[in-house]
N, C-alpha and C positions, 0 to 999 in steps of 0.2 A: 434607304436613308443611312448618314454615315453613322448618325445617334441609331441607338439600338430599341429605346422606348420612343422614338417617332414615327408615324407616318401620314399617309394621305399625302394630297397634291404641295409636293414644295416640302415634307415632312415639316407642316404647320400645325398638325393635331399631336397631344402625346395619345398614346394607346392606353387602353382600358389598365386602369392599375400604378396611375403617373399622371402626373398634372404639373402645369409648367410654371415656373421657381420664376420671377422676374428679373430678380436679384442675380442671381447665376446665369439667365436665359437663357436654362435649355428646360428638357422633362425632366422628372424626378420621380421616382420610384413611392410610392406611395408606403407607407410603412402603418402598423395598426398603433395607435392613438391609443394611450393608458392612462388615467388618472394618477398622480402621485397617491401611494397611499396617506397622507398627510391632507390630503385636500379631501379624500373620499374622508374621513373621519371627520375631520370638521363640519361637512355638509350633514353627515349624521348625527353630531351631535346638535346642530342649529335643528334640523327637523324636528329632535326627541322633545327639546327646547322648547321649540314652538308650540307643538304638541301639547306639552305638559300646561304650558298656560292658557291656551284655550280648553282645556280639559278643568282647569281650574276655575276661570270667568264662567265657564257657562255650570258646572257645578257648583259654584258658591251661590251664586244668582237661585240656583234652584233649592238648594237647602236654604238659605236663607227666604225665601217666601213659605217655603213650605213651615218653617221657623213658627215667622210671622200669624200667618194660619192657625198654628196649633196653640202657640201662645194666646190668640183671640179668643181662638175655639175652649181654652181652660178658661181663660177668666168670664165668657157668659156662661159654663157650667155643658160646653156640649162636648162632654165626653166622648158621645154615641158616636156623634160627629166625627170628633179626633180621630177615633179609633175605624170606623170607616175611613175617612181620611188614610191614612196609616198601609190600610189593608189595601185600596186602590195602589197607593205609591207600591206596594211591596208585586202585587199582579202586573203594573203593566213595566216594572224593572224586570220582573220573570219573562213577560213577553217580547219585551226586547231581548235578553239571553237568548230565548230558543228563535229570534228571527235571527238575529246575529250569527248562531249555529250552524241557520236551514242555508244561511247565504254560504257561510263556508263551504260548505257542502258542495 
């Protein structure tokens, strides 16, 4: 072939590492693909972003019931209650830590 990245019958195929430009029509060297870094930062900050407010919606949702709960639980006088209450939320916060941990692992 007289192209250097063609071959096969009639050099119609480019060779592994080249792909063909229609524009120019020939092959074309294939070159490794980089994000600007200006584009990679932005996508990281949309992630942290997005992150941050579903970390928000579904923790406010949960403090705010459990709120609710404890507020009820004072005013009929179930302390015991509350305070069981309380001690559940603080064990299965602990249990997810140490599953969160065992998955790093």
């Amino acid at each position: 072939c007289a192209r250097p990245r063609q071959q096969a019958p009639l050099c119609g195929v480019c060779r592994d590492g080249a792909y063909f430009d229609d524009t120019n029509e020939q092959c074309v060297e294939c070159l490794e693909y980089e994000l600007p870094p200006r584009i990679v930062f932005v996508i990281c900050l949309v992630t942290i972003l997005l992150a941050c407010v579903v970390a928000y919606t579904f923790f406010s949702k949960r403090v705010s019931q459990f709120a609710e709960k404890a507020l009820e639980n004072a005013k009929n006088g179930d302390v015991v209650e509350f305070e069981s209450q309380i001690q559940e939320e603080i064990e299965s916060q602990i249990q997810e830590e140490i599953e969160s941990q065992i998955q790093e692992e």
